[in-house]
TIBA-168740 format. One record per residue: residue number from 0; chain; y, z, x of N, C-alpha, C, O in turn. Coordinates in Angstrom, 3 decimals, padded with zeros to 6 digits, m for minus. Layout:
<ketis>
<keti i="NUM" ch="A" n_py="Y" n_pz="Z" n_px="X" ca_py="Y" ca_pz="Z" ca_px="X" c_py="Y" c_pz="Z" c_px="X" o_py="Y" o_pz="Z" o_px="X"/>
...
</ketis>
This chain:
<ketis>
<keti i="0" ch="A" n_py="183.742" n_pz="083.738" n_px="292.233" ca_py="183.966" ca_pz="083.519" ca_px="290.832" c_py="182.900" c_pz="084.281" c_px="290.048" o_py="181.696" o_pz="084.176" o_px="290.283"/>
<keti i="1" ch="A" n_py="183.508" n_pz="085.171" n_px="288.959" ca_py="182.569" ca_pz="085.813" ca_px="288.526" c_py="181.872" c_pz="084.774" c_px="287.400" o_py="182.411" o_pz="083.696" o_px="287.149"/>
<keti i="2" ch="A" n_py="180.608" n_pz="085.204" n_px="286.737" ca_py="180.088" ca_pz="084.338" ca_px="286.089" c_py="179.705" c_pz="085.483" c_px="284.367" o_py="179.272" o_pz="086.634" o_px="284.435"/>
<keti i="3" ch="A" n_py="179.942" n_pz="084.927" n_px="283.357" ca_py="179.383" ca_pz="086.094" ca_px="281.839" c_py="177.734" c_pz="085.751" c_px="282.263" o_py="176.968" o_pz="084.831" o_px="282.550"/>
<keti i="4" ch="A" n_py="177.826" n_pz="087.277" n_px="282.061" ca_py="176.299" ca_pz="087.545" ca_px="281.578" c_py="175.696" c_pz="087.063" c_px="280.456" o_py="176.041" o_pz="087.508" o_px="279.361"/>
<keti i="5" ch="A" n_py="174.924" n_pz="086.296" n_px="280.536" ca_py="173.891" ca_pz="085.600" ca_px="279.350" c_py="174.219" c_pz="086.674" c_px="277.855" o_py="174.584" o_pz="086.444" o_px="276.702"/>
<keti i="6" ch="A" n_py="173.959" n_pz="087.565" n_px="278.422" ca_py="173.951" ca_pz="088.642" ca_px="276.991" c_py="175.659" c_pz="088.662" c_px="276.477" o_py="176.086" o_pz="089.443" o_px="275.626"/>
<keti i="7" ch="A" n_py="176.304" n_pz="087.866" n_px="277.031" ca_py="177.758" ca_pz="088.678" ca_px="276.445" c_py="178.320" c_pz="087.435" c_px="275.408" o_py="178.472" o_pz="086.355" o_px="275.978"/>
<keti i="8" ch="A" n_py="178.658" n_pz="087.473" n_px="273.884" ca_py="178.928" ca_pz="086.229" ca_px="273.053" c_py="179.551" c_pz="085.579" c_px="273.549" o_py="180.274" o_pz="085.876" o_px="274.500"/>
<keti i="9" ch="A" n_py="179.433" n_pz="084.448" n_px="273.006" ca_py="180.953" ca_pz="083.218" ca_px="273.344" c_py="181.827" c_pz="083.269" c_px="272.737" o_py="181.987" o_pz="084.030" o_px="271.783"/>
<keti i="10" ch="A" n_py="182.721" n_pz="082.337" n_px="273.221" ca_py="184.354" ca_pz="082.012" ca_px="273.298" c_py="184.737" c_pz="082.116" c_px="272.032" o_py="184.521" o_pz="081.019" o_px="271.517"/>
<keti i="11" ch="A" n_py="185.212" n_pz="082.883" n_px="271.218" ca_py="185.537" ca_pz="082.442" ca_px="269.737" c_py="186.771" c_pz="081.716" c_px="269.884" o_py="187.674" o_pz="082.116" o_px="270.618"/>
<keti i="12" ch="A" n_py="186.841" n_pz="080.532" n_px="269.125" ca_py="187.735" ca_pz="079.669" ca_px="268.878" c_py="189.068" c_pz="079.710" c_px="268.363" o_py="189.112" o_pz="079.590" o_px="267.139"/>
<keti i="13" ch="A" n_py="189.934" n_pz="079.816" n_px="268.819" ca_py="191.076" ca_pz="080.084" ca_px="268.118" c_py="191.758" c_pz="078.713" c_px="267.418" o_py="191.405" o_pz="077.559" o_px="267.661"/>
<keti i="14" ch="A" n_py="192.907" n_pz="079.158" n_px="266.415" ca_py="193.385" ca_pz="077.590" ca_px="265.731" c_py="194.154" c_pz="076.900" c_px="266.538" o_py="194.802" o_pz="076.046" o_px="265.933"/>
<keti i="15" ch="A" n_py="194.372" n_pz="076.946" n_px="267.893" ca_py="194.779" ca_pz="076.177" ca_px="268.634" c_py="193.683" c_pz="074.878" c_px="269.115" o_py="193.639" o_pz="073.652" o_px="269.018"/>
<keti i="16" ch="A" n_py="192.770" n_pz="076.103" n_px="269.744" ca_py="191.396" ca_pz="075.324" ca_px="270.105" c_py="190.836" c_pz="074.636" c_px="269.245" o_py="190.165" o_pz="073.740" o_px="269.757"/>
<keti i="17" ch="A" n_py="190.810" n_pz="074.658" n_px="268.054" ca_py="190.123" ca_pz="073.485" ca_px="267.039" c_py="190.939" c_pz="073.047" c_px="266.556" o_py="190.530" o_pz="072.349" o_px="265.629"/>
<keti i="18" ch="A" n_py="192.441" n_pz="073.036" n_px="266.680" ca_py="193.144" ca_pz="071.294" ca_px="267.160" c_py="192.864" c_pz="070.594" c_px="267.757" o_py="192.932" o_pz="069.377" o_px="267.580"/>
<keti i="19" ch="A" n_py="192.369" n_pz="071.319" n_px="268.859" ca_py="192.162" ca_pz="070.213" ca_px="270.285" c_py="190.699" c_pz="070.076" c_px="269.690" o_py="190.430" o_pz="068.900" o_px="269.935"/>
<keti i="20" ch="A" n_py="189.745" n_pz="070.557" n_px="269.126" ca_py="188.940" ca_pz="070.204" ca_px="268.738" c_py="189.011" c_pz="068.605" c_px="267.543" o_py="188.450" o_pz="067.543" o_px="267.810"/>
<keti i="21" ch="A" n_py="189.446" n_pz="068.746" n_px="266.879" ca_py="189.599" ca_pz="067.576" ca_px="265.830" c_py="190.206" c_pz="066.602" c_px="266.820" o_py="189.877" o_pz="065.434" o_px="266.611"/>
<keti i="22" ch="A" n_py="190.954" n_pz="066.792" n_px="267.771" ca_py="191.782" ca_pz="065.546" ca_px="268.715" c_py="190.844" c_pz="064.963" c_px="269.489" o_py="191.012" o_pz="063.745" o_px="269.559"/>
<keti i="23" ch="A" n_py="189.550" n_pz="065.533" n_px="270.340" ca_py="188.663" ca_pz="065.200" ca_px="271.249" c_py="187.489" c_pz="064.556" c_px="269.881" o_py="187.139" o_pz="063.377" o_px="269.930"/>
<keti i="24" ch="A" n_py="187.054" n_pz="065.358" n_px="268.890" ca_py="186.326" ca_pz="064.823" ca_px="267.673" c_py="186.760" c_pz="063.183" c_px="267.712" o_py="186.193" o_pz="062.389" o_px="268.463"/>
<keti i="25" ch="A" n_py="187.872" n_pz="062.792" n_px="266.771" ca_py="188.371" ca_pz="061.783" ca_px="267.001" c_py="188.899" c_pz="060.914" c_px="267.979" o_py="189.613" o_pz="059.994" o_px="267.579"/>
<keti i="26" ch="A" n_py="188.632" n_pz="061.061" n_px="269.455" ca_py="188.650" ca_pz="060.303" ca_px="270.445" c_py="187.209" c_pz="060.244" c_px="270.702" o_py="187.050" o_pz="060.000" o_px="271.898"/>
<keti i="27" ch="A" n_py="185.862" n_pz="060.387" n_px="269.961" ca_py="184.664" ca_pz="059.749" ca_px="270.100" c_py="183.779" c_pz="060.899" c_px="270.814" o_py="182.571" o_pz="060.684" o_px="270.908"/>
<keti i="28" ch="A" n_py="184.372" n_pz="062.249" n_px="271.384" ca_py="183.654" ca_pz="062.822" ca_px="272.180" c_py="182.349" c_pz="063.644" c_px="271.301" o_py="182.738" o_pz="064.303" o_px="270.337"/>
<keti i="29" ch="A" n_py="181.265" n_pz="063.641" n_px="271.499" ca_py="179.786" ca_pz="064.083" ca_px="271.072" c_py="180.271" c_pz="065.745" c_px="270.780" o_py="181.044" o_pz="066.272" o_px="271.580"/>
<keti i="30" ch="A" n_py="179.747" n_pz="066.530" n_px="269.556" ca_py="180.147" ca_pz="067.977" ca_px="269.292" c_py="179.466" c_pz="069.013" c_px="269.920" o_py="179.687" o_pz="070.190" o_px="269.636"/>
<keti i="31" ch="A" n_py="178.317" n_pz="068.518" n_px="271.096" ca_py="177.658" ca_pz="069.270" ca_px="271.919" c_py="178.471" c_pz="069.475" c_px="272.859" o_py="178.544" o_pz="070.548" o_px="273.460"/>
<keti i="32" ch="A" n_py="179.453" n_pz="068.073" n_px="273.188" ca_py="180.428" ca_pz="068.259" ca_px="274.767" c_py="181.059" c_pz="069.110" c_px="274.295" o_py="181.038" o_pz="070.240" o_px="274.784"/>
<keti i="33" ch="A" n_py="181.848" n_pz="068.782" n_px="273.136" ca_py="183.649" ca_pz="070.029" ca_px="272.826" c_py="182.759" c_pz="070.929" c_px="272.614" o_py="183.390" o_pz="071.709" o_px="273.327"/>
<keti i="34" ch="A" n_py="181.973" n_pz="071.476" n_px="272.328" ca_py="181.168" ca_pz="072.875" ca_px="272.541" c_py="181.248" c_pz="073.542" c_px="273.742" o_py="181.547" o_pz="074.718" o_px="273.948"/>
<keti i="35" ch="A" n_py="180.872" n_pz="072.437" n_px="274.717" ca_py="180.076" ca_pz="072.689" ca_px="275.862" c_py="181.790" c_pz="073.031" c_px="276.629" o_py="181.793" o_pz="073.768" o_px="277.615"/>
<keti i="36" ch="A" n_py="182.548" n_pz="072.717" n_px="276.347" ca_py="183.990" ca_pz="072.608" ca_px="276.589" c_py="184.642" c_pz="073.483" c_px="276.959" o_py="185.401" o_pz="073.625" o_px="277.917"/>
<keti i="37" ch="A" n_py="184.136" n_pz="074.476" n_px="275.664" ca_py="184.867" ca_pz="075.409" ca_px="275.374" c_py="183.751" c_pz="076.798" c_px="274.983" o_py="184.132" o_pz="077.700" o_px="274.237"/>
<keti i="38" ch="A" n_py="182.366" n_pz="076.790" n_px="275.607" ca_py="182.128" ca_pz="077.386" ca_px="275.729" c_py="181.727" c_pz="078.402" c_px="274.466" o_py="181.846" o_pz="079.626" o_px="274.519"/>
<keti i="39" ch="A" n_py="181.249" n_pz="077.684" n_px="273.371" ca_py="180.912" ca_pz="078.133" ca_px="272.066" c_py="179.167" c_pz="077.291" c_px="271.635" o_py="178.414" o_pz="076.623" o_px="272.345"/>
<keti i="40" ch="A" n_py="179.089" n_pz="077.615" n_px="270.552" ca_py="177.680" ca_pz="077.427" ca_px="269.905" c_py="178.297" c_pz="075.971" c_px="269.465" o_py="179.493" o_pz="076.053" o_px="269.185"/>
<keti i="41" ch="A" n_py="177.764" n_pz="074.721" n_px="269.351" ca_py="177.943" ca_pz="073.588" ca_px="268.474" c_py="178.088" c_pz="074.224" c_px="267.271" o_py="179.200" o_pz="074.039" o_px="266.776"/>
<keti i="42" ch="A" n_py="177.385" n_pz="074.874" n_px="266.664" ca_py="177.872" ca_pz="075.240" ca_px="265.131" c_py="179.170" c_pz="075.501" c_px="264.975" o_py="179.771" o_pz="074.885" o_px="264.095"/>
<keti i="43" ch="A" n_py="179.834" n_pz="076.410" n_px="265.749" ca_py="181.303" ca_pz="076.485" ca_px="265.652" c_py="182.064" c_pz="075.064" c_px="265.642" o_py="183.163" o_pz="074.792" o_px="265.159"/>
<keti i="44" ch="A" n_py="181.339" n_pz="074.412" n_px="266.182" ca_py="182.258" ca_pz="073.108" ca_px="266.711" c_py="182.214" c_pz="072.201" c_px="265.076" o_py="182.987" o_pz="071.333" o_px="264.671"/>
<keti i="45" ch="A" n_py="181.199" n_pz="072.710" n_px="264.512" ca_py="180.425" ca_pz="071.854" ca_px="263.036" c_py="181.031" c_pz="072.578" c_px="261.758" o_py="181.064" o_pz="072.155" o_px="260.602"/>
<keti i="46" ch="A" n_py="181.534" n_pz="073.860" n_px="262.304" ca_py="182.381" ca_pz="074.417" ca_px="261.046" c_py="183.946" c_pz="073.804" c_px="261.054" o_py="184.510" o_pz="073.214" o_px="260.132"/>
<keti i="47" ch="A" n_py="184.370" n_pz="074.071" n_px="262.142" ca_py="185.700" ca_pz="073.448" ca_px="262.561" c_py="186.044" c_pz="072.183" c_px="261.692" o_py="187.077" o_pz="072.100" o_px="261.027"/>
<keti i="48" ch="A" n_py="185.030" n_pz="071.155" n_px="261.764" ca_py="184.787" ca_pz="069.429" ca_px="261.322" c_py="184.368" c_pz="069.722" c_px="260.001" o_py="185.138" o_pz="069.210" o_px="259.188"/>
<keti i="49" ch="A" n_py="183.209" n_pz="070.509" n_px="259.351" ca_py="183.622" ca_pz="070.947" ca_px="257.735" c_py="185.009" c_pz="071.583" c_px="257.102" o_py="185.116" o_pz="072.014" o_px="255.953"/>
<keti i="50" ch="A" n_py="185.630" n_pz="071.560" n_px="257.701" ca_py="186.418" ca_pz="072.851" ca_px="257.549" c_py="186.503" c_pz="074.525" c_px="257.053" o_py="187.363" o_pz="075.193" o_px="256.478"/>
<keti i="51" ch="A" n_py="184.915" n_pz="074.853" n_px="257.687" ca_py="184.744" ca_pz="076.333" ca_px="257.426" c_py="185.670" c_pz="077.200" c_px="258.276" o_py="186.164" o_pz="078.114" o_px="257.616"/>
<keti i="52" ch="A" n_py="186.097" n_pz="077.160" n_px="259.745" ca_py="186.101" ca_pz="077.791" ca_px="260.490" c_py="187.486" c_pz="077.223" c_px="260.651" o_py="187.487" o_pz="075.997" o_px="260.762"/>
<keti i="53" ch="A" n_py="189.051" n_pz="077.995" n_px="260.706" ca_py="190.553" ca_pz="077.398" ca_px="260.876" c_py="190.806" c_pz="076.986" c_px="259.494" o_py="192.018" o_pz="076.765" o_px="259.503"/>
<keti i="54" ch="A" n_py="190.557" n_pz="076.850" n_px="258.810" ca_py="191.204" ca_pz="075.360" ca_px="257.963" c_py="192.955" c_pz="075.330" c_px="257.847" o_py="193.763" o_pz="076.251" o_px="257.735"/>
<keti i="55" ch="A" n_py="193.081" n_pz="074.263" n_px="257.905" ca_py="194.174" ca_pz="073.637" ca_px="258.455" c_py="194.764" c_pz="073.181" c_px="259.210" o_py="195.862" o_pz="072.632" o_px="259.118"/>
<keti i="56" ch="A" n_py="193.412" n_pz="073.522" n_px="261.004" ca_py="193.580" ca_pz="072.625" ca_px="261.818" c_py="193.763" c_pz="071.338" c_px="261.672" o_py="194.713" o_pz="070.910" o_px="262.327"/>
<keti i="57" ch="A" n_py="193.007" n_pz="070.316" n_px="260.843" ca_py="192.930" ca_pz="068.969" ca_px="260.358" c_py="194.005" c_pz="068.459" c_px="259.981" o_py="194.214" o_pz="067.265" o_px="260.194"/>
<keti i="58" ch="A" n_py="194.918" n_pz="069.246" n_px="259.342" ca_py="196.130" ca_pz="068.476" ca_px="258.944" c_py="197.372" c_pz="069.017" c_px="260.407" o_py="198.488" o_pz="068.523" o_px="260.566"/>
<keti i="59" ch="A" n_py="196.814" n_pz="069.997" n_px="261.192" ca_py="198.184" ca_pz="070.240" ca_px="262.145" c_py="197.700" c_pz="068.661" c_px="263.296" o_py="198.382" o_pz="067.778" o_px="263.818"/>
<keti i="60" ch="A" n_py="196.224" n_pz="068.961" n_px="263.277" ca_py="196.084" ca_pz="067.905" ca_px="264.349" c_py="196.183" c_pz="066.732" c_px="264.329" o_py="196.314" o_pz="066.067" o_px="265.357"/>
<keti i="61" ch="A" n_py="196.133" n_pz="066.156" n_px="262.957" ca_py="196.621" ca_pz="065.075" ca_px="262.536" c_py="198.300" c_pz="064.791" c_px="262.852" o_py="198.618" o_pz="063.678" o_px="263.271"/>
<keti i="62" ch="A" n_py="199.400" n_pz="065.890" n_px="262.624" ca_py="200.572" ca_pz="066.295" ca_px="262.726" c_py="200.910" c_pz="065.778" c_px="264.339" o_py="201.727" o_pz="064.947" o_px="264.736"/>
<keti i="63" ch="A" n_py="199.991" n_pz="066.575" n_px="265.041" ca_py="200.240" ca_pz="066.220" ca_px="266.310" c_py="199.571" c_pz="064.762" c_px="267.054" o_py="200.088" o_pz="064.228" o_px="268.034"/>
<keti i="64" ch="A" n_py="198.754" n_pz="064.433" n_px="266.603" ca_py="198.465" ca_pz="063.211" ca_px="266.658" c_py="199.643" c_pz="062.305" c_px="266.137" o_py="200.139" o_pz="061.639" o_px="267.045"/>
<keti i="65" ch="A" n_py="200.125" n_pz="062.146" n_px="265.089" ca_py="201.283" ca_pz="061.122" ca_px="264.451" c_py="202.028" c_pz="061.563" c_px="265.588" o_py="202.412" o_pz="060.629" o_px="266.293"/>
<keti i="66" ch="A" n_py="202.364" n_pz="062.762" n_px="265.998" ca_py="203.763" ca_pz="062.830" ca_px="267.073" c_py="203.421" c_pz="062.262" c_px="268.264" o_py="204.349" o_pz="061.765" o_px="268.902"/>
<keti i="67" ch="A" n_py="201.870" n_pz="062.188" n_px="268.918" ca_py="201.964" ca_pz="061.851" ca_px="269.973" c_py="201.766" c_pz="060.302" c_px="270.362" o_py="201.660" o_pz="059.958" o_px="271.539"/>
<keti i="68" ch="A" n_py="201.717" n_pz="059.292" n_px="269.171" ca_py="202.421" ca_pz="057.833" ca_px="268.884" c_py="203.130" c_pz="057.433" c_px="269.115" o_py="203.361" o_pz="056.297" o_px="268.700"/>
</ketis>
């Protein structure tokens, strides 16, 4: 298994991934884990939850949350 070189950036987040971000947020999980998750800076994980970074994840994941009731 190959492994990234320290020097190479992380995972940028796509608006899929910070659905699942706001879904794990609201099931209690700490924003260091869904970081650690997915292989990004916590700050990404802290823009996502302001809504700097996607916006409009919050209302799809909410969307999919009501559906999965």
């Amino acid at each position: 298994m190959s492994q990234k070189s320290p020097r190479q950036p992380s995972h940028r987040l796509t608006f899929n991934e910070a659905i699942e971000v706001w879904l794990l947020y609201w099931d209690g999980w700490f924003q260091n884990r869904i970081a650690a998750k997915f292989d990004v800076n916590p700050g990404r994980i802290s823009e996502v939850i302001h809504h700097e970074l996607h916006p409009g994840s919050y209302d799809k994941a909410l969307e999919v949350r009501g559906n999965a009731a």
